[in-house]
N, C-alpha and C positions, 0 to 999 in steps of 0.2 A: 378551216379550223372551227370555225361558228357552226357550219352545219353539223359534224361529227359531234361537238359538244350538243346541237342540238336532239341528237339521233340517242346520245349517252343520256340525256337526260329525260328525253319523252320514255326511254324503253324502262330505267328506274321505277319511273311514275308507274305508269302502267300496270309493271310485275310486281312490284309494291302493293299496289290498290286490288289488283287480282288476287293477290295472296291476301291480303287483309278478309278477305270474304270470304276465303278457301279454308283458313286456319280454325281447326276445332278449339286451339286455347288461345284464351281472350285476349289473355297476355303478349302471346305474340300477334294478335291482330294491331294491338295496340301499337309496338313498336316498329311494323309493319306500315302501320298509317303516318307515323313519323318521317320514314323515311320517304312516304307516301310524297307528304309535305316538304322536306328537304329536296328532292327532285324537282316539284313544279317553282319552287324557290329558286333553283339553278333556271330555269325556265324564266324565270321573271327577270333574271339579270340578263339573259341572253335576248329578252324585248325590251330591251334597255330603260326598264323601270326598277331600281332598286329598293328605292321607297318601298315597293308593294310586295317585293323579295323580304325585307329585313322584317317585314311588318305580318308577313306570312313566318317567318320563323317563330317569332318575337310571340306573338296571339294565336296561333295555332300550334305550333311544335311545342313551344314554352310554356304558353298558357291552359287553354283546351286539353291537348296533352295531358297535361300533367292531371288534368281533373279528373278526364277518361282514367288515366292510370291507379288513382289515389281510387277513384269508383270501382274497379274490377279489381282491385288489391281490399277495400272494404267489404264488398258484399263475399269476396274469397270465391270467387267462382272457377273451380279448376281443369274446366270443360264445358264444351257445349253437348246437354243433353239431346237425346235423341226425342221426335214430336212424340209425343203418345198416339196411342193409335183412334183414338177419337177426332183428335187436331187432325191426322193423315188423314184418314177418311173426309173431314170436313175439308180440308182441302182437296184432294181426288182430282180427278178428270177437268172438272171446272174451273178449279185453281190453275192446273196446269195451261189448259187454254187459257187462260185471262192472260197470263204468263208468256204463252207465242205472242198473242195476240201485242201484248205492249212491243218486245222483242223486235215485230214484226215491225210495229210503229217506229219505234228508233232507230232501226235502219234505214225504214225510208226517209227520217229524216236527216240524217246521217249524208245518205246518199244525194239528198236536195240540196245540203249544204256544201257538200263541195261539187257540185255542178258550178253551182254561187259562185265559187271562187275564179271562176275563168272568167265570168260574167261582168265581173263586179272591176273599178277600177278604184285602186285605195291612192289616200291621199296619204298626206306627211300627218304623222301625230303634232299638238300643237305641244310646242316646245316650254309650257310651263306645267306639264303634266305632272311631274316628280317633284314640282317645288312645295316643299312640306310645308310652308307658310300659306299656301293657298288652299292645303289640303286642308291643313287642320281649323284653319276659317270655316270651310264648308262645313268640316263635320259639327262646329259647336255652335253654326249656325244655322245654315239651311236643315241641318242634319241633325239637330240637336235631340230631338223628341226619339229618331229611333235608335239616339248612339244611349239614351238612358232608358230605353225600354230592354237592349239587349244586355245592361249591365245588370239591372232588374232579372232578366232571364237568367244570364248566369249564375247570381246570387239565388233563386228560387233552384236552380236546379245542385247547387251546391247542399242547399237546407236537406232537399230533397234526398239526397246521397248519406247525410247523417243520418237523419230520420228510417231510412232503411237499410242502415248500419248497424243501428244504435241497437244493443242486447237487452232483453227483457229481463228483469231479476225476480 
């Protein structure tokens, strides 16, 4: 049962995230990325961390989201244009190659990484992994500096969405 719910929810992920890239309107990239999210979320309960599930909904579906959303609903963008033919050209040949070349990189190491797994002999997770009282210690304290630098981001990139919303008069 575990594993077909596994197989249900890696192939979601996947088709989801491919199509988020494949989609000319933004719109549906968006709720594409969503559902992107709600899949590896099923994924997080099925590695028996819910904490990191609810917290993947909650901050990325709920929050993120919604920002993405409210930004490609502000700037009104009803398609992705096509490059200009200066951008094509500057990309060309060169682009293309760089392009294998990464391609080529992340398959080998793709392919490294599950060599690894035959190799490798895993242990038990430690069983206070999910306890939210230990988590949210670390974050407000070990963690404290980049959990207020990333609210900071958020907030600057929020500004930033008005600022190139906002109509000239």
């Amino acid at each position: 049962m575990e594993v077909a719910a596994f197989y249900i929810f890696a192939a979601i992920t996947i088709v989801a995230s491919l199509l988020v890239v494949g989609q000319r309107n933004p719109m549906y990239s968006v709720m594409l990325l969503i559902t992107s999210f709600g899949g590896l979320a099923g994924l997080y309960i099925l590695l028996d961390a819910p904490f990191t599930a609810v917290t993947q909904i909650i901050i990325y579906a709920g929050a993120i989201m919604v920002l993405f959303l409210f930004v490609v609903m502000l700037l009104n963008v009803p398609r992705e244009e096509p490059l200009p033919a200066a951008a094509a050209q500057l990309i060309g040949p060169t682009g293309l190659k760089i392009g294998v070349v990464l391609s080529v990189l992340i398959a080998a190491q793709l392919v490294w990484a599950l060599m690894q797994i035959g190799t490798r002999s895993f242990t038990a997770p430690p069983t206070d992994i999910s306890d939210v009282g230990n988590i949210g210690r670390a974050l407000f304290t070990d963690h404290a500096f980049a959990f207020e630098v990333t609210s900071v981001l958020i907030l600057v990139a929020m500004v930033g969405a008005i600022v190139l919303a906002r109509k000239e008069h």
